[in-house]
Rosetta silent file (secondary structure, phi, psi, omega in degrees, C-alpha in Angstrom):
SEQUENCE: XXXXXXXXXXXXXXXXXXXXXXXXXXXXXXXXXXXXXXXXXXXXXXXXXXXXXXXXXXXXXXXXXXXXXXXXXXXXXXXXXXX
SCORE:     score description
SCORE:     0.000 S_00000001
   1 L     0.000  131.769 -166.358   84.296  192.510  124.263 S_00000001
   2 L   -82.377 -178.645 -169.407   86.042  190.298  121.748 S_00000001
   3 H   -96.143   -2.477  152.816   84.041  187.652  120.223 S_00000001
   4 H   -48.907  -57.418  171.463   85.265  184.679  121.729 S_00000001
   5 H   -67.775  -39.356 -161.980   84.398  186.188  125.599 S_00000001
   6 H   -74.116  -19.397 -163.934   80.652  186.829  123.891 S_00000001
   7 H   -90.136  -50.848  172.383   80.579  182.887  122.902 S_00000001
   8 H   -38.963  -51.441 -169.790   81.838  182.066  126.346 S_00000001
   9 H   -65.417  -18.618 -157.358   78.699  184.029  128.126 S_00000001
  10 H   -93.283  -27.355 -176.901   76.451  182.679  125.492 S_00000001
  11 H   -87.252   -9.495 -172.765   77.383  178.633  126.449 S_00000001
  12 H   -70.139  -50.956 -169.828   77.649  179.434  130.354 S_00000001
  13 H   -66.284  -53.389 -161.560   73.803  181.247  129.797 S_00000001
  14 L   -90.966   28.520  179.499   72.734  178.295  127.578 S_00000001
  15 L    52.293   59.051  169.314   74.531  175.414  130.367 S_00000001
  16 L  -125.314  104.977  171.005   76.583  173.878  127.320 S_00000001
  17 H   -72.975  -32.765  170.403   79.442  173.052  129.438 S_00000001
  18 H   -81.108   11.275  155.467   81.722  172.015  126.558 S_00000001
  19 H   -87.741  -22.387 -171.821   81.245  174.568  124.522 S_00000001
  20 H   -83.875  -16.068 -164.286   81.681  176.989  127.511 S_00000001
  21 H   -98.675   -6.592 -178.155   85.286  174.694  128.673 S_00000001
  22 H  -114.501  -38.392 -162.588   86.602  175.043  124.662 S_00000001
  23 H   -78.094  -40.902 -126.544   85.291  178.939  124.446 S_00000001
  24 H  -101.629  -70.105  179.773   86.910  179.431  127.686 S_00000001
  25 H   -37.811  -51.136  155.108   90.144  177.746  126.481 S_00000001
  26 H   -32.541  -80.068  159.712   90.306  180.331  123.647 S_00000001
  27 H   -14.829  -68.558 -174.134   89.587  183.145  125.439 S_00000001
  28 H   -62.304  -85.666 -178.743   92.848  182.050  127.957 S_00000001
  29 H   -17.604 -101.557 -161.325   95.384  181.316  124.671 S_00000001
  30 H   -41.773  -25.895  158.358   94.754  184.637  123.414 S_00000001
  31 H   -66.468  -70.157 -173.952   95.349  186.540  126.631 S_00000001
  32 H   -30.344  -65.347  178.687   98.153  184.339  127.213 S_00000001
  33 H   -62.339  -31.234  172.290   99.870  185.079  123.822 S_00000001
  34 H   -69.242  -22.208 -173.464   98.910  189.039  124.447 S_00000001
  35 H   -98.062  -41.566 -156.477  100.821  188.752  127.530 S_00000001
  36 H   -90.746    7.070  158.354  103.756  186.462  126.651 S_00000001
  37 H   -63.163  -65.435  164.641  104.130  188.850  123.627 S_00000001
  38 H  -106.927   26.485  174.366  104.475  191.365  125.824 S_00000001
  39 L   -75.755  -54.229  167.212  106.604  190.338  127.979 S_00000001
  40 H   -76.323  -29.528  159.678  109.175  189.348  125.257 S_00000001
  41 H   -70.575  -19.064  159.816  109.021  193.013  123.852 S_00000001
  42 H   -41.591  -93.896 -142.626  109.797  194.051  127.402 S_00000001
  43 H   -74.561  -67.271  161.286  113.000  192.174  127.658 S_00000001
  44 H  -102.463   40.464  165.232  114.059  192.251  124.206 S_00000001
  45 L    73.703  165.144  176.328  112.598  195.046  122.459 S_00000001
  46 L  -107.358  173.593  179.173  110.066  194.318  119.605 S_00000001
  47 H   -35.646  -68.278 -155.020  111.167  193.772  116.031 S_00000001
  48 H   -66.872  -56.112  159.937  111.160  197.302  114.426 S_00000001
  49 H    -7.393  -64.699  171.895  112.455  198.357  117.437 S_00000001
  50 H   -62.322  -92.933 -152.960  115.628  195.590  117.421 S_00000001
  51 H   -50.103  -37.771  164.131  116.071  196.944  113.331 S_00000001
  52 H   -29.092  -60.449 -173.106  116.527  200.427  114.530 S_00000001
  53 H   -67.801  -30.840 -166.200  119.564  199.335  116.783 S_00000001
  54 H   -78.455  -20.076  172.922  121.111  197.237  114.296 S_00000001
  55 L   -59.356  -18.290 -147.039  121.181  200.198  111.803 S_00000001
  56 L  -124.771   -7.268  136.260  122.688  202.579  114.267 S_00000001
  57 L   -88.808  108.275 -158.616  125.327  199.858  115.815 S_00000001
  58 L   -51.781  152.869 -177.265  128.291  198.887  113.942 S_00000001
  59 L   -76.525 -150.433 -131.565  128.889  195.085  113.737 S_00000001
  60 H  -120.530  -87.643 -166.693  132.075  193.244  115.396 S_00000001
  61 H   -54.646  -18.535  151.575  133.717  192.962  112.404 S_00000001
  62 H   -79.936  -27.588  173.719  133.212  197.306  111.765 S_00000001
  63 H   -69.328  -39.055  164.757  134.388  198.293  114.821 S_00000001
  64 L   -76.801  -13.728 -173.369  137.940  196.456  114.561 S_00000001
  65 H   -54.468  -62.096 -140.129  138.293  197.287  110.924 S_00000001
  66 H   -81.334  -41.785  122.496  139.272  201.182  111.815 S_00000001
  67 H    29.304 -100.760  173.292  141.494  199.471  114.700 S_00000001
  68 H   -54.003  -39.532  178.069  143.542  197.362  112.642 S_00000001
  69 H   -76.288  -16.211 -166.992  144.526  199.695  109.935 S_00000001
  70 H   -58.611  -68.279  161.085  145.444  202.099  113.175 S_00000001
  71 H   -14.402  -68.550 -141.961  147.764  199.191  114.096 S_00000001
  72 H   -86.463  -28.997  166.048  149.054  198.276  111.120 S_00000001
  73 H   -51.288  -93.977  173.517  150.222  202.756  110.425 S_00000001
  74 H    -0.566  -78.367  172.489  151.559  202.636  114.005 S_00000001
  75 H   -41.930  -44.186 -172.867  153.637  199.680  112.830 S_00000001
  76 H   -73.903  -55.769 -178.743  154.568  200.993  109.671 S_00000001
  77 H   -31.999  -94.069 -175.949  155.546  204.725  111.437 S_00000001
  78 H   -18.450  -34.731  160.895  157.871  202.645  113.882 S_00000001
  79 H   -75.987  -48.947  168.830  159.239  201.094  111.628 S_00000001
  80 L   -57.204  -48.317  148.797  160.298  203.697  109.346 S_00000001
  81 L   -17.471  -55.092  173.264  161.463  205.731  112.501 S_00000001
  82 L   -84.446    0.754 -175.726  163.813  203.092  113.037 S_00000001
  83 L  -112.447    0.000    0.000  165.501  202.710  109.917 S_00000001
């Protein structure tokens, strides 16, 4: 039991409601951020995760390089071919 829920039980047991409505509050944030945490590594992966991919997918601009010079040989053949 983290120590935050032990603070809660201790102002509910001693009737302090505003310590138990602020303890309480705590308690909720930190689930809330445990969940909405994991929620966003659901849907888009977690960091290390994410660095993995970026190593092992070429960017925009690598993928057309190999492309272009394909192009521009193609072009060049064709052209010599024709003269």
């Amino acid at each position: 039991m983290s120590e935050n829920v032990k603070d809660m039980i201790n102002h509910a047991y001693n009737k302090d409601a505003s310590g138990f409505e602020a303890a309480f509050n705590q308690v909720m944030a930190d689930k809330m951020e445990v969940s909405l945490g994991a929620k966003f590594d659901s849907m888009y992966g977690s960091p290390a995760e994410e660095s993995v991919e970026a190593d092992l997918e070429p960017t925009e601009v690598e993928a057309e390089a190999p492309v272009e010079a394909e192009v521009e040989e193609s072009v060049e053949e064709t052209t010599e071919q024709e003269q």
